[in-house]
Every structure is written in structure tokens, then in C-alpha cells.
N, CA, C and O atoms as CSV, one atom per row, in Angstrom:
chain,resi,resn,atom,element,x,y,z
A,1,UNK,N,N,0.856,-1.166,0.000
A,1,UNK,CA,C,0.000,0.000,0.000
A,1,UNK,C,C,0.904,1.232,0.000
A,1,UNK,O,O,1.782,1.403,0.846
A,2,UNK,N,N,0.627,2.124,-1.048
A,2,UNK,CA,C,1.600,3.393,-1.434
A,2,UNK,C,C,0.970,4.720,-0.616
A,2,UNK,O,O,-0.057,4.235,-0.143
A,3,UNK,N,N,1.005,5.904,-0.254
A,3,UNK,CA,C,0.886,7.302,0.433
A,3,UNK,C,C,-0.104,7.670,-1.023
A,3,UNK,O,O,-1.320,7.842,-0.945
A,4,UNK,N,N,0.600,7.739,-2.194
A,4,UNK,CA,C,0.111,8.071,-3.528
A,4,UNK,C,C,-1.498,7.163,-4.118
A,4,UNK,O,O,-2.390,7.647,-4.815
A,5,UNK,N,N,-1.419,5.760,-3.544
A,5,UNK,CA,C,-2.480,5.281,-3.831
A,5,UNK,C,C,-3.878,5.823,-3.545
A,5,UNK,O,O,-4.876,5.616,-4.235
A,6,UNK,N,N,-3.799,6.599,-2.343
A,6,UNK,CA,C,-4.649,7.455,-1.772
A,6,UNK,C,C,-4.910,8.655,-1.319
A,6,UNK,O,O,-5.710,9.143,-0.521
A,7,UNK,N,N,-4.054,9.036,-2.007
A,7,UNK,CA,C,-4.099,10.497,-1.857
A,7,UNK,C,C,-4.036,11.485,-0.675
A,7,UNK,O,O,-4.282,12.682,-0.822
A,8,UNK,N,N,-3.547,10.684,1.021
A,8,UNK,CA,C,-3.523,11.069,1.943
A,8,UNK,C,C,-2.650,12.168,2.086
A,8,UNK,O,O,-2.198,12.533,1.001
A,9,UNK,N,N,-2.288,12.776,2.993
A,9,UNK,CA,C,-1.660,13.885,3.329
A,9,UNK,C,C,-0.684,13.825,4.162
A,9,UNK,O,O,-1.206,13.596,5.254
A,10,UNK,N,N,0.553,13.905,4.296
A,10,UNK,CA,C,0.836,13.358,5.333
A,10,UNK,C,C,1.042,13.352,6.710
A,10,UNK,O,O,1.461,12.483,7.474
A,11,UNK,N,N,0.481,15.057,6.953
A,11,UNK,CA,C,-0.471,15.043,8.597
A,11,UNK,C,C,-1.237,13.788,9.136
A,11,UNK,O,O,-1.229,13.209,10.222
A,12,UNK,N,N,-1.885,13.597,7.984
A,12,UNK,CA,C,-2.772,12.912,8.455
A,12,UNK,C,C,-2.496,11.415,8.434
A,12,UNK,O,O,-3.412,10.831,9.012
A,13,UNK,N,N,-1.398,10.436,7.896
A,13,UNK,CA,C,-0.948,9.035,8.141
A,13,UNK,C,C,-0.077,9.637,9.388
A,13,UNK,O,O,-0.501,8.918,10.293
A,14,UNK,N,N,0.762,10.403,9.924
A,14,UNK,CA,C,1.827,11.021,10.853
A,14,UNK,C,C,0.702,10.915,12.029
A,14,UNK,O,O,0.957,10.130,12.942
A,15,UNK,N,N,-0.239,11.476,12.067
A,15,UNK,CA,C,-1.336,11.898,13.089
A,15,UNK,C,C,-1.943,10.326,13.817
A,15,UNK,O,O,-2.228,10.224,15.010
A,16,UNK,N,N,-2.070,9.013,12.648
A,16,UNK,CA,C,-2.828,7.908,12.848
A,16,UNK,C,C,-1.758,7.042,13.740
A,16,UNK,O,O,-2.131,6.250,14.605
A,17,UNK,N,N,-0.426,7.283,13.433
A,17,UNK,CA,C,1.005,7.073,14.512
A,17,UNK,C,C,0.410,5.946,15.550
A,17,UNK,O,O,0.159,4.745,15.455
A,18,UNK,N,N,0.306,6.967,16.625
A,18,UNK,CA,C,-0.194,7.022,17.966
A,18,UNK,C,C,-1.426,6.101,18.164
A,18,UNK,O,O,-1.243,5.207,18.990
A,19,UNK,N,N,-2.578,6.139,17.604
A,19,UNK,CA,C,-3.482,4.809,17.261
A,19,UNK,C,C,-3.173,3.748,16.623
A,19,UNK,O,O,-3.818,2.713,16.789
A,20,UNK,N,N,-1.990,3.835,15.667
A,20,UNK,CA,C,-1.944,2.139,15.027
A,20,UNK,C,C,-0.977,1.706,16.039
A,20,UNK,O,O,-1.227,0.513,16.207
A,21,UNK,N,N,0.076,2.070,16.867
A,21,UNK,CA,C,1.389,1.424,17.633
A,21,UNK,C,C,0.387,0.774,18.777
A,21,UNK,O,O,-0.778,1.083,19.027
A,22,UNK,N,N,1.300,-0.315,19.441
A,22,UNK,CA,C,1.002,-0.751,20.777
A,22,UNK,C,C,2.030,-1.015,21.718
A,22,UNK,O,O,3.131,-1.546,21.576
A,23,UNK,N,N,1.730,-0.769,22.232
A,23,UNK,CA,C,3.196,-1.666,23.374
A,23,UNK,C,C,4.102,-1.085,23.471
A,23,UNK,O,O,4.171,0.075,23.878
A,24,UNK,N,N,5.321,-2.036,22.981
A,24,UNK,CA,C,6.763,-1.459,22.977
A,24,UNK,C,C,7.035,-0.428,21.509
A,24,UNK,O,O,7.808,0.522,21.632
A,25,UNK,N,N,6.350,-0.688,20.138
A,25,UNK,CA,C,6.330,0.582,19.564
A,25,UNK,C,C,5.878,1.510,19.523
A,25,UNK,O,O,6.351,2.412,18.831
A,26,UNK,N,N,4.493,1.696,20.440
A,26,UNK,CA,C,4.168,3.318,20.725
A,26,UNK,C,C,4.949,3.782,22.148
A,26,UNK,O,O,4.867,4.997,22.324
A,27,UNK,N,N,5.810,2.942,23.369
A,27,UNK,CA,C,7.003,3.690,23.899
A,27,UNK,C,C,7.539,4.389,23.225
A,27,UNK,O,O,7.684,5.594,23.430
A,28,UNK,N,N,8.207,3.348,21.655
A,28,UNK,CA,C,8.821,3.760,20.584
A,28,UNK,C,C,8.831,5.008,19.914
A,28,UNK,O,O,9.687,5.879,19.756
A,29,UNK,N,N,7.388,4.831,19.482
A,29,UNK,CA,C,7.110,6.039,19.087
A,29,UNK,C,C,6.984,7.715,19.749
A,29,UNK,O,O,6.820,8.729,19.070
A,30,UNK,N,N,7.100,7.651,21.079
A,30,UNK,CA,C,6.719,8.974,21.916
A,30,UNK,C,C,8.206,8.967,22.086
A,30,UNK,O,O,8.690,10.074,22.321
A,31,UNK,N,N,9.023,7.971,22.020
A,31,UNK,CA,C,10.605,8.519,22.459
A,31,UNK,C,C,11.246,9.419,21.375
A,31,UNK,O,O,12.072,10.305,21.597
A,32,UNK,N,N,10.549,8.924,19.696
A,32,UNK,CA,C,11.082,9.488,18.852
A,32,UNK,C,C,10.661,10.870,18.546
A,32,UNK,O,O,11.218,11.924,18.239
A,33,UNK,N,N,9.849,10.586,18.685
A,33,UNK,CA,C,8.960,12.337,18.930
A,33,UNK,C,C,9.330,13.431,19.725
A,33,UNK,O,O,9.235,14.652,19.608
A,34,UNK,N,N,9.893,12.462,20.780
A,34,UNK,CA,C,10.108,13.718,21.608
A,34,UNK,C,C,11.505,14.527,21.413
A,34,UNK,O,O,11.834,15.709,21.519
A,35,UNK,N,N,12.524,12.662,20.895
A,35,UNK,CA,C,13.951,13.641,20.849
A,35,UNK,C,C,13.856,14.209,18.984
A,35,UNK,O,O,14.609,15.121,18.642
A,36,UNK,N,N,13.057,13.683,18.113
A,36,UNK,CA,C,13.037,14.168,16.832
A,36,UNK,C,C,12.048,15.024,16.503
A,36,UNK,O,O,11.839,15.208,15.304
A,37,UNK,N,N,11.323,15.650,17.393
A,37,UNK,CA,C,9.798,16.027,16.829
A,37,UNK,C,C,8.911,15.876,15.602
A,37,UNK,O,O,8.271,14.853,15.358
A,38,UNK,N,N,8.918,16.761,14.992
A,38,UNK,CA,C,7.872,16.283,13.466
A,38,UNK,C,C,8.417,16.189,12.318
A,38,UNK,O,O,9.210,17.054,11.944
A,39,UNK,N,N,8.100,15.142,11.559
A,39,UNK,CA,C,8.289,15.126,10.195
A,39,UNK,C,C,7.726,14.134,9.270
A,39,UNK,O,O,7.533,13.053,9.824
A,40,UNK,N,N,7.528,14.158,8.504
A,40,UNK,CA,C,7.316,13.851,7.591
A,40,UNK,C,C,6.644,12.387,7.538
A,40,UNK,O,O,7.009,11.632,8.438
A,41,UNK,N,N,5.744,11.897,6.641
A,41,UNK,CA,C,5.801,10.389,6.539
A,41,UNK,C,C,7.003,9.567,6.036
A,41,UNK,O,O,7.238,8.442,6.477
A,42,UNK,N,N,7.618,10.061,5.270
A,42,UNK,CA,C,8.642,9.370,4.632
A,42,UNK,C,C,10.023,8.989,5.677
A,42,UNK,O,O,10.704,7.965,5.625
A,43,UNK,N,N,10.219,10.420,6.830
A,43,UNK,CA,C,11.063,10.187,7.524
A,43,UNK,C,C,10.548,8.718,8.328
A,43,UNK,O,O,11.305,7.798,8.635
A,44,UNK,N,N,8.689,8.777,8.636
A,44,UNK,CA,C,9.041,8.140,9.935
A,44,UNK,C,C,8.969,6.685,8.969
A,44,UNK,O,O,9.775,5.837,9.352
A,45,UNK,N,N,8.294,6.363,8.019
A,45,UNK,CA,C,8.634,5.125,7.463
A,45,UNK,C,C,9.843,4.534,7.068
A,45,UNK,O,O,9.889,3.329,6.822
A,46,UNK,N,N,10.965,5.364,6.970
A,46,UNK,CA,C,12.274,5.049,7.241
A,46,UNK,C,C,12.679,4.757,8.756
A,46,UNK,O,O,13.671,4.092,9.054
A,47,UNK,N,N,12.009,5.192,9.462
A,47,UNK,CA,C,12.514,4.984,10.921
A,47,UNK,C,C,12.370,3.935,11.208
A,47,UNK,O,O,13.223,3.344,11.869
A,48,UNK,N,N,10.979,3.225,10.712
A,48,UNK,CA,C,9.924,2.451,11.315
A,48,UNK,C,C,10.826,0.890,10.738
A,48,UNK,O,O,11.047,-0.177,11.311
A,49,UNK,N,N,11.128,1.340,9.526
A,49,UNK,CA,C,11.851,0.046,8.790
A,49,UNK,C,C,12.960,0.170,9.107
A,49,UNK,O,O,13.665,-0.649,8.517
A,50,UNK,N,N,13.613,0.935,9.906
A,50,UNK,CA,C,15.373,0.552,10.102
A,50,UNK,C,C,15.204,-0.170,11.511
A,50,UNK,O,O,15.884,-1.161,11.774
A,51,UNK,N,N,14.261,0.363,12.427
A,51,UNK,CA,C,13.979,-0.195,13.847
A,51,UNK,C,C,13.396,-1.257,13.752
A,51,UNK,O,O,14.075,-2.072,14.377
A,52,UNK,N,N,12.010,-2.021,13.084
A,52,UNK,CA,C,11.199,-3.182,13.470
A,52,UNK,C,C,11.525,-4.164,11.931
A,52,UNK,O,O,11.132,-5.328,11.850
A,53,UNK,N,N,12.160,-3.591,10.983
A,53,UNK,CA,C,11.938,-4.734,9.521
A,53,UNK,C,C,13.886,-4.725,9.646
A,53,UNK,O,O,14.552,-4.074,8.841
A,54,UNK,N,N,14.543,-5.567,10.796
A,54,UNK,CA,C,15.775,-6.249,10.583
A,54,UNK,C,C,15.556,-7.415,10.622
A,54,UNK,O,O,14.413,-7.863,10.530
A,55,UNK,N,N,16.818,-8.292,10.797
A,55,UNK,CA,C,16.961,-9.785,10.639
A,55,UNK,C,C,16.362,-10.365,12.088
A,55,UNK,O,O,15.648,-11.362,12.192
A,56,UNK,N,N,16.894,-9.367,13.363
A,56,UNK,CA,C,16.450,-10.035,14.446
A,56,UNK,C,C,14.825,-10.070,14.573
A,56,UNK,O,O,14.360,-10.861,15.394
A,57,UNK,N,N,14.155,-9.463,14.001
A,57,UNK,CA,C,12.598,-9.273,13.962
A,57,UNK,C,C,12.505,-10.006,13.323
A,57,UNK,O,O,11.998,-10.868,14.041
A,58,UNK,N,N,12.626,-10.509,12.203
A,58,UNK,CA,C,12.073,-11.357,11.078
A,58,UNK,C,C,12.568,-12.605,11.766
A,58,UNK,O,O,11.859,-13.583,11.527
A,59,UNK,N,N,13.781,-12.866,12.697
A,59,UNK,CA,C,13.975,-14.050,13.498
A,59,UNK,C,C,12.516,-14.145,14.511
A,59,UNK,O,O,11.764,-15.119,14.549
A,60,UNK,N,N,12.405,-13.246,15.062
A,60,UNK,CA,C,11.251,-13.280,16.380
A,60,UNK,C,C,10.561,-14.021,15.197
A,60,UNK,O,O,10.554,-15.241,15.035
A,61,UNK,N,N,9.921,-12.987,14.314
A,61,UNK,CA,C,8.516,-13.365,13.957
A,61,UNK,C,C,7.997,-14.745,13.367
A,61,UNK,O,O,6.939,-15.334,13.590
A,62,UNK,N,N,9.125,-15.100,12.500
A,62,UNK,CA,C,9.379,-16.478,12.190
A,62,UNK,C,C,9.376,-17.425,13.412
A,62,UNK,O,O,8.515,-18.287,13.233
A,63,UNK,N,N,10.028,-17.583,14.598
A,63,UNK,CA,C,10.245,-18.348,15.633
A,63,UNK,C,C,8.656,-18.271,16.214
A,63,UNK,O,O,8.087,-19.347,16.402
A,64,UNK,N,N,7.889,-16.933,16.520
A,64,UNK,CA,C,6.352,-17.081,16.799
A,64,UNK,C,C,5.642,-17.639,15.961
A,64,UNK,O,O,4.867,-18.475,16.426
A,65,UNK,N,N,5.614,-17.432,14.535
A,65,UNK,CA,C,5.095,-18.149,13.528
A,65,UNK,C,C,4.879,-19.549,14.033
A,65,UNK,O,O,3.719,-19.887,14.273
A,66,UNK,N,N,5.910,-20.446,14.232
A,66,UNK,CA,C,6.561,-21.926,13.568
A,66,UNK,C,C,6.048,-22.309,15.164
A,66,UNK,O,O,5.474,-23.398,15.189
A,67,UNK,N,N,6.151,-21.569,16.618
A,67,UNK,CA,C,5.523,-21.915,17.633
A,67,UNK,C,C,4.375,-22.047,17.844
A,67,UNK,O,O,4.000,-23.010,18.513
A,68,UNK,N,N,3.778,-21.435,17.510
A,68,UNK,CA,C,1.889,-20.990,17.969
A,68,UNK,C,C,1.159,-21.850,16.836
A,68,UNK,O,O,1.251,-21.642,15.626
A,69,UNK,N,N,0.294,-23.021,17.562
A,69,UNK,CA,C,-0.382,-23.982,17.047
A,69,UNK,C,C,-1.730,-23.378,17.589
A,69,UNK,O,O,-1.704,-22.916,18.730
A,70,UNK,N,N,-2.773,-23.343,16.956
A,70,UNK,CA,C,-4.140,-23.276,17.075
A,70,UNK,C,C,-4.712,-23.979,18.395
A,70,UNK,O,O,-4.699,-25.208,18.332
A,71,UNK,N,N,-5.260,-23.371,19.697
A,71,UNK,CA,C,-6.131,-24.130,20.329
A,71,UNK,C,C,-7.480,-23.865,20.748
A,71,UNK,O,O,-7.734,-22.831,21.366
A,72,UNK,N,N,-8.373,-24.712,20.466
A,72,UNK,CA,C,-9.366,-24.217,20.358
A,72,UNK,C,C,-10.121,-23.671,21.415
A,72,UNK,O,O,-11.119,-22.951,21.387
A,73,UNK,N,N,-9.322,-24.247,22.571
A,73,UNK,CA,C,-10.115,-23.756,24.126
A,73,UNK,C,C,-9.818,-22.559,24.459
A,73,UNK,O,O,-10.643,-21.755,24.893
A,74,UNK,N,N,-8.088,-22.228,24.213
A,74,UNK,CA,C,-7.952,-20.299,24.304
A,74,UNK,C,C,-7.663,-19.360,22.731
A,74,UNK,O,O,-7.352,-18.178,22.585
A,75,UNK,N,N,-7.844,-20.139,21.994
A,75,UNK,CA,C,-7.553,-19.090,21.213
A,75,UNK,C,C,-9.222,-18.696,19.777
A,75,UNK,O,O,-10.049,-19.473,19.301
A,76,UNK,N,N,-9.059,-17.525,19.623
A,76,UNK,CA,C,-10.331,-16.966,18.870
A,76,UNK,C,C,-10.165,-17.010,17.540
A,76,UNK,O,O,-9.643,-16.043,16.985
A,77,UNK,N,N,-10.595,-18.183,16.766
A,77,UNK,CA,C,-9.949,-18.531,15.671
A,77,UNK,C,C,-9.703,-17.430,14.550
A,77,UNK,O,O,-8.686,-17.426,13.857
A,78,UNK,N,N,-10.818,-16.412,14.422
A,78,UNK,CA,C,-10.572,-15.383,13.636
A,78,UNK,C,C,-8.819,-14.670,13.733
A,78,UNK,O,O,-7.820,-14.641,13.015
A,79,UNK,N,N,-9.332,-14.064,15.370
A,79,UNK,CA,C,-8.101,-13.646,16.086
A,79,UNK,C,C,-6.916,-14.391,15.651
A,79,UNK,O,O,-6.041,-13.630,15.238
A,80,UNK,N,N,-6.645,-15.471,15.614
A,80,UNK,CA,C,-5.645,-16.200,15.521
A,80,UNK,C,C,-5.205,-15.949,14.076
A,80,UNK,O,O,-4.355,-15.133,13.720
A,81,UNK,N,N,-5.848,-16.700,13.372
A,81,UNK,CA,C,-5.341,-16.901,12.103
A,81,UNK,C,C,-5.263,-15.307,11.397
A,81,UNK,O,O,-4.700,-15.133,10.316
A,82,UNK,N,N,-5.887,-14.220,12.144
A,82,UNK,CA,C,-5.286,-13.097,11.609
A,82,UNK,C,C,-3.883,-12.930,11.798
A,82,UNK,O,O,-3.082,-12.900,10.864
A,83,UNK,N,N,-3.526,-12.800,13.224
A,83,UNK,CA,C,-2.518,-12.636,13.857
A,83,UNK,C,C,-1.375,-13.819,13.298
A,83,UNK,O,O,-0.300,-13.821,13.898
A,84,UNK,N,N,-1.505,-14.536,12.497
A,84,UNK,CA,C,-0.582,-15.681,11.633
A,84,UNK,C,C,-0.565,-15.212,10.406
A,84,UNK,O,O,0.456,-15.185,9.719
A,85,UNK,N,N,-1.707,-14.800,10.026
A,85,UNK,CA,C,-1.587,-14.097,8.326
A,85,UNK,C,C,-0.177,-13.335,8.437
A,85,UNK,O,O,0.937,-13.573,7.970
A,86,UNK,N,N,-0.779,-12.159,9.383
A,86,UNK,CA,C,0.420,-10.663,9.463
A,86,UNK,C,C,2.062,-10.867,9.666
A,86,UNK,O,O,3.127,-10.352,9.326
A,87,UNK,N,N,1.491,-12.066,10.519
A,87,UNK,CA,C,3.040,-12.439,10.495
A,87,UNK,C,C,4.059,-13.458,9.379
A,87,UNK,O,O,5.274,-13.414,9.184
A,88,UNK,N,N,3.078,-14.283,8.825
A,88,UNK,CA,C,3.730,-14.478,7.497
A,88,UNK,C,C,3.640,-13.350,6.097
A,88,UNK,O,O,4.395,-13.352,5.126
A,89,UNK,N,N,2.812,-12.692,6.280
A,89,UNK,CA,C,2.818,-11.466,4.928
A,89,UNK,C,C,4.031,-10.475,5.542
A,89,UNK,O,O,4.837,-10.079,4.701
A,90,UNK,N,N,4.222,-10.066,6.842
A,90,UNK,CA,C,5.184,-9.596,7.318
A,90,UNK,C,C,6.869,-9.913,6.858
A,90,UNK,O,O,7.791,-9.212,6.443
A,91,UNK,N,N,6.656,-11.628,7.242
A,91,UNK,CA,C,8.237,-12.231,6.926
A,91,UNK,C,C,8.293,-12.964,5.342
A,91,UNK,O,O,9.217,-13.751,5.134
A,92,UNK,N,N,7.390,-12.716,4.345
A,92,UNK,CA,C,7.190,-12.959,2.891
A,92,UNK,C,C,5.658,-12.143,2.298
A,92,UNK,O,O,4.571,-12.623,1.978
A,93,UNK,N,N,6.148,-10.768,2.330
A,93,UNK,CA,C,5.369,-10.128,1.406
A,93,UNK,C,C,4.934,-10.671,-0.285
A,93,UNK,O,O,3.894,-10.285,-0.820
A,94,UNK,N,N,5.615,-11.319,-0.758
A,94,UNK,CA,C,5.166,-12.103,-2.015
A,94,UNK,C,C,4.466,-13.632,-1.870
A,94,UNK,O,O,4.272,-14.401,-2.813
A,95,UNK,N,N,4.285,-13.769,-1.094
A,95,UNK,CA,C,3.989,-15.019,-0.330
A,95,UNK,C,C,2.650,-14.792,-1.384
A,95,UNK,O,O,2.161,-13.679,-1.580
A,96,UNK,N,N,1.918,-16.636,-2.320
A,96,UNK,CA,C,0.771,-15.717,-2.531
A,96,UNK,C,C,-0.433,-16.414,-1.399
A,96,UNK,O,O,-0.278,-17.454,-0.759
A,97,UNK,N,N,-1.429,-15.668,-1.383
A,97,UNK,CA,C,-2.798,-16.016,-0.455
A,97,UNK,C,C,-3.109,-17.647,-0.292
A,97,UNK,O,O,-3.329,-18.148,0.811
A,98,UNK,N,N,-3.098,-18.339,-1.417
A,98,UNK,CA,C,-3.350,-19.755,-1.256
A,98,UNK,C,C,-1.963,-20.630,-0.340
A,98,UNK,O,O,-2.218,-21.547,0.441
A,99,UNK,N,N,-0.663,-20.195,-0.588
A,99,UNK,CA,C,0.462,-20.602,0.353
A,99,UNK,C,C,0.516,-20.043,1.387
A,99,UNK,O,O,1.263,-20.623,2.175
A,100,UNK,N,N,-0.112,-18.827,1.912
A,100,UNK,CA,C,-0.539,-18.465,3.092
A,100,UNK,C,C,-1.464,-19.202,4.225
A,100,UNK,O,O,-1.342,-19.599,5.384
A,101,UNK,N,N,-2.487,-19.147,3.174
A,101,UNK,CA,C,-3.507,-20.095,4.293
A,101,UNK,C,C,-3.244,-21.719,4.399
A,101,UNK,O,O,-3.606,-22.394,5.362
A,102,UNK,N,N,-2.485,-22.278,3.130
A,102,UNK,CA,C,-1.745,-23.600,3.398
A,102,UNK,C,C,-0.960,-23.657,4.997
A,102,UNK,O,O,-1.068,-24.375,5.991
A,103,UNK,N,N,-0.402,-22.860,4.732
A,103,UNK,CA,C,1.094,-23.085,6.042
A,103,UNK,C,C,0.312,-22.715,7.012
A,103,UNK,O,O,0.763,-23.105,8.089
A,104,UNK,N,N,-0.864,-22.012,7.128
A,104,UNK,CA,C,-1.584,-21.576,8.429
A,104,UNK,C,C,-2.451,-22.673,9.007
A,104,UNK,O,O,-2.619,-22.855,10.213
A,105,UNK,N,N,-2.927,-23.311,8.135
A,105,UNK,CA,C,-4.062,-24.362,8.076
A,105,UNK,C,C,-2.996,-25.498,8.749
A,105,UNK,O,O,-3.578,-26.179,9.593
A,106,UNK,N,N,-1.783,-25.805,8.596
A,106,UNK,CA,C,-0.935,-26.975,9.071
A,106,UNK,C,C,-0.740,-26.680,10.474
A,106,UNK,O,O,-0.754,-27.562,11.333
A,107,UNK,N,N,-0.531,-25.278,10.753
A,107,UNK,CA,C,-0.462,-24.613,12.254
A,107,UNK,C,C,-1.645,-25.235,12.800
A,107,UNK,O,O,-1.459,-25.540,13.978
A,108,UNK,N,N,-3.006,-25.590,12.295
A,108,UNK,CA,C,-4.190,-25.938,12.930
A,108,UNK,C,C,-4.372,-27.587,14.060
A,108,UNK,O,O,-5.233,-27.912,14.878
A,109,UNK,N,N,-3.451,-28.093,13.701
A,109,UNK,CA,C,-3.553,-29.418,14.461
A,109,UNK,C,C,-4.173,-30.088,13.675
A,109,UNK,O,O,-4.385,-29.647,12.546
A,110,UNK,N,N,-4.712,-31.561,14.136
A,110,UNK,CA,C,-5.545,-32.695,13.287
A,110,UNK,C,C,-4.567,-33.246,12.792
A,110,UNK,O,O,-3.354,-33.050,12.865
A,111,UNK,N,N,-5.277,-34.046,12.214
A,111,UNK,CA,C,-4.424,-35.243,11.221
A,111,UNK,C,C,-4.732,-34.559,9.759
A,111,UNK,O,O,-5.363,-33.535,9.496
A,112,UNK,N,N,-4.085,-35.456,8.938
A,112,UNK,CA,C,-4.386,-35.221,7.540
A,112,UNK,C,C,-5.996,-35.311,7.493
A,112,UNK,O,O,-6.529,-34.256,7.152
A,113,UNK,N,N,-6.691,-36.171,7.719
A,113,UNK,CA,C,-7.935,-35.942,7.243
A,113,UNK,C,C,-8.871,-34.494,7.624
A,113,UNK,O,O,-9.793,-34.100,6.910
A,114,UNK,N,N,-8.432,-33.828,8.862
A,114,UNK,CA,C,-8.836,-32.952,9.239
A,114,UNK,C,C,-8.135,-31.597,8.095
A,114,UNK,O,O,-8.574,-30.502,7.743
A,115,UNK,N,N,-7.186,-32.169,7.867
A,115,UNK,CA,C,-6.554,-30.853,6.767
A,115,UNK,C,C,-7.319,-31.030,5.418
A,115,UNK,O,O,-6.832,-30.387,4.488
A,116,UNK,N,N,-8.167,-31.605,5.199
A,116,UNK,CA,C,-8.264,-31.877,3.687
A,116,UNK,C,C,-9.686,-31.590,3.790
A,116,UNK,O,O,-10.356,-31.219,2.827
A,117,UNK,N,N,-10.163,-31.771,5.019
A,117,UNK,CA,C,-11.896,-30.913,5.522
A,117,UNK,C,C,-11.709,-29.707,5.167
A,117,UNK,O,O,-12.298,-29.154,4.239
A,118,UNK,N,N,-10.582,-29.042,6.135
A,118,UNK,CA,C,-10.622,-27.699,5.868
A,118,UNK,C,C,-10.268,-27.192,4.828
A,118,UNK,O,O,-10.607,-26.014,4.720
A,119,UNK,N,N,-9.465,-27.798,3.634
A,119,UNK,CA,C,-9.244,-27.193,2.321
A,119,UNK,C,C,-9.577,-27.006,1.389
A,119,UNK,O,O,-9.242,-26.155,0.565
A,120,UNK,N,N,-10.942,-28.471,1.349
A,120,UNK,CA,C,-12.041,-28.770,0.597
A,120,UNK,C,C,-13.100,-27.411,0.504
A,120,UNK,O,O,-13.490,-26.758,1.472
A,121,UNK,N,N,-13.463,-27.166,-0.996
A,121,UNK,CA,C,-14.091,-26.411,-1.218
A,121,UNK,C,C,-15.888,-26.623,-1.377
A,121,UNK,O,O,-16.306,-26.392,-2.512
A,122,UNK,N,N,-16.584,-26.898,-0.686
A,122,UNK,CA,C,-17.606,-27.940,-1.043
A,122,UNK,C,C,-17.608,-28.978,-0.128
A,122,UNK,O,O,-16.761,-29.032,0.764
A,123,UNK,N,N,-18.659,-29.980,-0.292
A,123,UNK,CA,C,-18.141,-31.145,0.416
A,123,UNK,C,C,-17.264,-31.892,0.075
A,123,UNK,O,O,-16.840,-31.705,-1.065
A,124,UNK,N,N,-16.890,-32.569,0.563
A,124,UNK,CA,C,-15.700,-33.431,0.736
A,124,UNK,C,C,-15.874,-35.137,0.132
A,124,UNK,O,O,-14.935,-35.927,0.234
């Protein structure tokens, strides 16, 4: 997704900052602010990718990936398998949609027959 695709401004992606971060990147973000103050979208999307898109992140995210198996008693399957999408489109942006939900669907548990329920388009 491009700045140009939509014609935003860039007050206004700079401004949304503070609502899209959580956690340890909106610390992140108020530290940079305070010792860099304002600028630009372009600055902070350079920031954003020199700090969270290195090798040791793409290690985390991969290592959470390949850990976190589906369970159905705590986890909210929507919730889940979002939170697995982002992180494989994260660590393979060309990845396409059908090898996405493959490798996610194996995260699910079951046996083979249970994988071939869920892949089946129709009945089975």
C-alpha cells in the first residue's frame, strides 16, 4: 500500500502514529517524537523500517510463527489466524494467499484428514 495510492496527506498518516502502535512501539514512538519532533511520513517510514523490519525481527517473527499452534479452548480462531496471516505477509510479502492459508491451516492441528476438511471447497 503506497501514500500516492490514496491520496492522503501526510499530517494525516503522521497523526494515525499514535493509534496504530502498541506496546513497545508506541514507547517507541513517543521517544522518537520527543527527541526528533515532526516530520514527515517518509522520515518516519524510514525509521519504522530501520527499527522493526531487521533480521532479528524477522527471526522473532518467524520463531512465533513456527511456535503458535491453534487451540481451540484459548484461542479466537478469527483472532488467531489473523494474527498468523500478518506475520507471514510480514516475513514474505510475495507469499501468494493460497500458500498463506496452506502453512496456516498446518499450524491448525488434526491429522491429515482434518486438513483436507478444511481445504475442501464444497463437500468433501
Amino acid at each position: 500500500m503506497f501514500q500516492e495510492d490514496f491520496h492522503i496527506p501526510d499530517e494525516m498518516i503522521v497523526g494515525k502514529l499514535r493509534s496504530l502502535f502498541t506496546r513497545t512501539a508506541k514507547k517507541w514512538y513517543y521517544k522518537m517524537r520527543q527527541e526528533h519532533s515532526k516530520h514527515d511520513w517518509l522520515w518516519w517510514k524510514s525509521e519504522i523500517i530501520t527499527k522493526w523490519a531487521n533480521n532479528s525481527w524477522r527471526y522473532k517473527m518467524g520463531n512465533d510463527f513456527e511456535r503458535t499452534i491453534f487451540n481451540s479452548d484459548k484461542d479466537k480462531p478469527l483472532t488467531w489466524f489473523l494474527k498468523q496471516k500478518d506475520r507471514l505477509c510480514a516475513l514474505h510479502p510475495d507469499m501468494s494467499e493460497s500458500m498463506t492459508n496452506m502453512k496456516i491451516l498446518r499450524k491448525c492441528g488434526g491429522g491429515p484428514e482434518h486438513y483436507i476438511k478444511c481445504i475442501c471447497i464444497g463437500p468433501c
